[in-house]
N, C-alpha and C positions, 0 to 999 in steps of 0.2 A: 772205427765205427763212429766214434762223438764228432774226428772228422766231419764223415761225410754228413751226419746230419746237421752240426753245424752251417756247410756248405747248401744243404738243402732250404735249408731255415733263410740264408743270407737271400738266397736265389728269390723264395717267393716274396720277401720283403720287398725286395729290388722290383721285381716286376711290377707289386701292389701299389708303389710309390710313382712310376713311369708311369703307369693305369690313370692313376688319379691326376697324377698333374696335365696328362694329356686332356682333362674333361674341362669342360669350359662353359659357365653356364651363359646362354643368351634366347630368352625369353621370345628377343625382337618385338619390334613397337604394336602398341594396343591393337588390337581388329580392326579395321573398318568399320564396321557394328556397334562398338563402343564409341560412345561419345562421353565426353568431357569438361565439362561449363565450369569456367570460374565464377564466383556468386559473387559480386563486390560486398566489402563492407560499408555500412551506409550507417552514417548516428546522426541521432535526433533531439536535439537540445534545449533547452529551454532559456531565453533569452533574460540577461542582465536588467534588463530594463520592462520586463512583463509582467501583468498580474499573475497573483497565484493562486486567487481563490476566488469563484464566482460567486458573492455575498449574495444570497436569493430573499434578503429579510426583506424586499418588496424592489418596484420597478425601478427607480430612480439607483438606489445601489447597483444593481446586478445592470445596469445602462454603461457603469463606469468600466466596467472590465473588458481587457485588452490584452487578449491572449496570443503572445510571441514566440516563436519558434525558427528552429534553423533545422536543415538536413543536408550533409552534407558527405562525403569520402570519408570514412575514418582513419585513413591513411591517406596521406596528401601525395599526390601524382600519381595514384594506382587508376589502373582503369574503371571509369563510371560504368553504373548502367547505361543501358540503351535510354531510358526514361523509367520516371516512377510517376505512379499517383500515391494521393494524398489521401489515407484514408481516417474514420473516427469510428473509435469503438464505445459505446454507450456501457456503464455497468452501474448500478446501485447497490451502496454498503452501509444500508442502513441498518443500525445497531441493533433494532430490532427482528430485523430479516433477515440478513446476513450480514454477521458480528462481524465473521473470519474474513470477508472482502475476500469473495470466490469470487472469480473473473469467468467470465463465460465472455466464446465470440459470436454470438448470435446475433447481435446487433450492432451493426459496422457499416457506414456510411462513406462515400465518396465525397471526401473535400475537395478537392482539386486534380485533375486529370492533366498526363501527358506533361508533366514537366521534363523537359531534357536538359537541362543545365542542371550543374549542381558547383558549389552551395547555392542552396536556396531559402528566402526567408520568407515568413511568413504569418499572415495578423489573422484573429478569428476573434470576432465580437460572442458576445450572449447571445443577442438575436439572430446570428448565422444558427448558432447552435440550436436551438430551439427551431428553425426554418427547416435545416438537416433531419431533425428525428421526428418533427409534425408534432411538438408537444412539446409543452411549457418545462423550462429546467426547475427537477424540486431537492431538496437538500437531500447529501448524500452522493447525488451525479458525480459519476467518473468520467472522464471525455480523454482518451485515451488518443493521441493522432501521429501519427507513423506511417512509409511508406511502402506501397507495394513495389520491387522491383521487375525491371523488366530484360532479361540478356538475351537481345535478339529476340524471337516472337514469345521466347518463352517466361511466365510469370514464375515472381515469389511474393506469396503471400507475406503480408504484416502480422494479420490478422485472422487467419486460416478457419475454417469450421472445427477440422479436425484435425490434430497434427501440433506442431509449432511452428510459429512464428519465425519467419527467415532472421530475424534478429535475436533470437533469443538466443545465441550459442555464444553471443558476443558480452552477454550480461554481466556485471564486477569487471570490465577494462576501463580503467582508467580514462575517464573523461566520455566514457560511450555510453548513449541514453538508446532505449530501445525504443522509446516514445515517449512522449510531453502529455503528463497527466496535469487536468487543471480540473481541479475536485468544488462543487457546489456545496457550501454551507450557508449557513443561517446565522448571521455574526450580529449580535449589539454591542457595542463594549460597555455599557452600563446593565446588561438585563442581570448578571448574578450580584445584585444588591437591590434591598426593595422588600417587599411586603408579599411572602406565599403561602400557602397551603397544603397541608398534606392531602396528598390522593388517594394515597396506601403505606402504610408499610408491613412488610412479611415478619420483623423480627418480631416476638411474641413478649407484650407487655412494654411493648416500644409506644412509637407515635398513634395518633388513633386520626382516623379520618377526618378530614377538616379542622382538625386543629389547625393553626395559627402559629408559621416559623418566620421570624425576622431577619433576614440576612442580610450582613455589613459588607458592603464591597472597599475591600482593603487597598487593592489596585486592579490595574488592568490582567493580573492574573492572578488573582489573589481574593478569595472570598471567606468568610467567616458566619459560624452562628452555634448555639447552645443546644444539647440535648438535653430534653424536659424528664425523660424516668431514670434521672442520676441524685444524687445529694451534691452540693455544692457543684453544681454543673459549669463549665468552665466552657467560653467558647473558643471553638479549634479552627485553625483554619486549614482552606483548603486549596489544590492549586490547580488553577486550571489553563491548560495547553488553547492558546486562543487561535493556533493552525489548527487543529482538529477537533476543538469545542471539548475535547476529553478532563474529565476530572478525576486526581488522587490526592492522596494521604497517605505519608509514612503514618505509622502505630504512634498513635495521639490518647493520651489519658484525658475524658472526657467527662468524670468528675471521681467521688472519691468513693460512691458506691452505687449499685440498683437500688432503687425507692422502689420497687416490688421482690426484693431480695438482698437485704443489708450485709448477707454475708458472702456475696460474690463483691467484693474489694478493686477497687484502681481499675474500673472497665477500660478497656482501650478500643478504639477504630482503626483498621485501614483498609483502603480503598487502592486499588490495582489502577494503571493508567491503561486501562481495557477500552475497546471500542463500546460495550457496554455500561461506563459510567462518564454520562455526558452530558452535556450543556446544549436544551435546542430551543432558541429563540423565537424563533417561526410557531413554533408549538406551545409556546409558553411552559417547556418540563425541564427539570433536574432529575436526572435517572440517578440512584448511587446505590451500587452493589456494596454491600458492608460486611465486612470480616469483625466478628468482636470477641473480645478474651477478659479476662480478669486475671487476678493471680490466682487463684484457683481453677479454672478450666480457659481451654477455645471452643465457643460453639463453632459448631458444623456446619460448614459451607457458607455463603453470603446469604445475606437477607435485602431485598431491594426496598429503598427510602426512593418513593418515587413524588416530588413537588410541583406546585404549579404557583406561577407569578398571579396575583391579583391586578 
């Protein structure tokens, strides 16, 4: 009997084994119906030799900028598009409207049409810019320029309404730019030293309105000055990013107590290197969010010290 059902047992094994190796899987090639586009990759670079910041502190500056750019295969002998255009996308990241620098494509511009060669290089003044969106450049401008692809009649957006951007899956590869950002600020290198004014500030028992702050410009990124409701007030300095006008402070002892509170001890400041504490020339203001402590407590949240140049 174990026999036969061993013999049983071999049998249907054997069968299950010749079943299967008979089956063979072949799909055969995609439908007719289906189609297929390779999408080149295409990077957009910013040139060695280009401005980087369109200075808008008045005409003769912002006359000087000379914006370079290349676009070219990101893989060298892969197949190109058909042709691309050349397009600009407009955004503003002004720290008072939009701190976080949200990008929106709603505003996007045709630079250049029908290019079929690639690499290709490319120059763009101030005045093109301004000619493009019908409107003078003011600090803050983001000018974003990247191209639309074309494979055969059909397009890929740079800069899409909705959706992504045909370049954005390529973003963190090594040497791949998805578009040449040339941002508009309001640059002096002398304006953070000089004679200002308080406008406001929120800290309670701090600065009072029109007072009277002296600030020492220590260098080109590098400014200094005293805070008036401390004892033995000590001036701090502070540091300022002269690519993005941004200002901070690591935790600075800025005297040795409150003069409306002697027993909060060793105040200290700092200052975040946030879009919201900044340096804007054009405007004549020092925006600065302030964190402050003692050895006995941290107040809660920042208080903004906001300045103006005399």
């Amino acid at each position: 009997m174990k026999i036969r059902k061993i013999n049983i047992l071999l049998s249907v094994f054997l069968g299950a084994t010749i079943a299967f190796a008979g089956c063979k899987k072949d799909d055969g090639a995609a439908p007719s119906r289906v189609t297929i586009t390779e999408v080149p990759t295409v990077t957009t670079n910013i040139d060695a030799t280009s401005s980087t910041i369109i200075n808008v502190l008045n005409s003769t500056t912002s006359a000087t900028f000379s914006g370079k750019f290349s676009v070219s295969n990101y893989f060298p002998g892969a197949t190109p598009p058909t042709k691309v255009d050349i397009v600009v996308r407009k955004n503003n990241f002004h720290p008072d409207t939009n701190p976080n620098g949200v990008v929106n494509n709603s505003n996007v511009k045709l630079f250049k049409s029908g290019v079929t060669s690639l690499p290709a290089n490319f120059t763009v003044t101030a005045a093109e810019i301004a000619t493009l969106f019908g409107t003078a450049i003011k600090a803050y401008d983001n000018y974003d320029f990247a191209p639309d692809l074309y494979v055969g009649e059909k397009k890929y957006e740079g800069f899409p309404v909705t959706g992504l951007g045909v370049g954005t899956g390529h973003a963190g590869h090594p040497l791949y730019g998805e578009f040449a950002r040339f941002p508009a600020l309001c640059q002096d290198a002398n304006f953070h030293g000089g004679n200002f004014e308080v406008v406001s500030d929120a800290f309670p028992n701090g600065f009072t309105a029109g007072q009277p702050v002296t600030i020492t410009r220590v260098s080109a990124t590098t400014f200094k000055f005293a805070f008036a409701n401390v004892t033995s007030p000590i001036e701090v300095t502070f540091t300022l990013a002269t690519a993005t006008g941004r200002v901070s402070i690591a935790k600075t002892k800025i005297g040795n107590a409150f003069t409306w509170d002697p027993t909060q001890t060793n105040p200290n400041i700092t200052i975040s290197s946030a879009a919201t504490n900044y340096l804007e020339p054009c405007a004549g203001i020092i925006n600065l969010n302030i964190t402050y402590t003692t050895d006995q407590k941290l107040f809660p949240g920042t208080y903004l010290l906001k300045l103006r140049k005399l």
